[in-house]
C-alpha positions, 0 to 999 in steps of 0.5 A, a space after each residue: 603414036 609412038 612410045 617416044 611422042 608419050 612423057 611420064 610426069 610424077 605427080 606431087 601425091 596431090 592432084 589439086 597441087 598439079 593442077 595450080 588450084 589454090 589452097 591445093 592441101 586443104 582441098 586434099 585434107 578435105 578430099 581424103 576426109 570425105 574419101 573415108 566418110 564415103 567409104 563408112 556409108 557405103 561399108 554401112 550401106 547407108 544413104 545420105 537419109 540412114 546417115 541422117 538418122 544415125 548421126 544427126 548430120 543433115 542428108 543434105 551434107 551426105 549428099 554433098 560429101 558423096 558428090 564432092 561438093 566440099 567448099 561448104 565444109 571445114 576440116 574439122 565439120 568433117 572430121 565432127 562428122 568421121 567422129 559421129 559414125 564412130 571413128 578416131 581422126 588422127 591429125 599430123 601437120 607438117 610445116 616446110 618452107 614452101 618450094 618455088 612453084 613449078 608450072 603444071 605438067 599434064 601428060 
């Protein structure tokens, strides 16, 4: 394989919106939340059961949350759960007229 047979494609900053998942920035928004809860257990070194104890959130959410297993979730249950390990969320919406969908490109 050649450097000419290789096509670089930028993405959009959001893989699920690349992909054609639907509801692609909620699915981000929840994503990047979890990142952050993750990041916090594992800085905390925490497990799903210390994070129990801790916050009073069920493991069981921990340890969805840690397997990105995030459709049981809202934005604002895991923004409820940042603000129970002692963080601030701060939220900025954006509202633009949607672009013409473009067909997935995969490199």
């Amino acid at each position: 394989m050649s450097k000419d047979d290789i096509e670089l494609v930028r993405g959009s900053g959001n893989v699920f919106r690349d992909f054609g998942q639907p509801d692609a920035d909620l699915k981000q928004a929840k994503a990047i939340l979890a990142a952050k809860i993750i990041g916090i257990m594992d800085a905390r070194k925490l497990t799903a059961r210390g994070a129990e104890k801790a916050t009073g959130t069920p493991h069981a959410d921990f340890s969805r949350i840690r397997n990105a297993k995030l459709d049981r979730f809202t934005l604002d249950r895991l923004i409820t759960v940042l603000g129970k390990l002692d963080q601030d969320v701060e939220v900025s919406v954006q509202v633009l007229p949607r672009r013409a969908a473009a067909a997935p490109a995969l490199v």
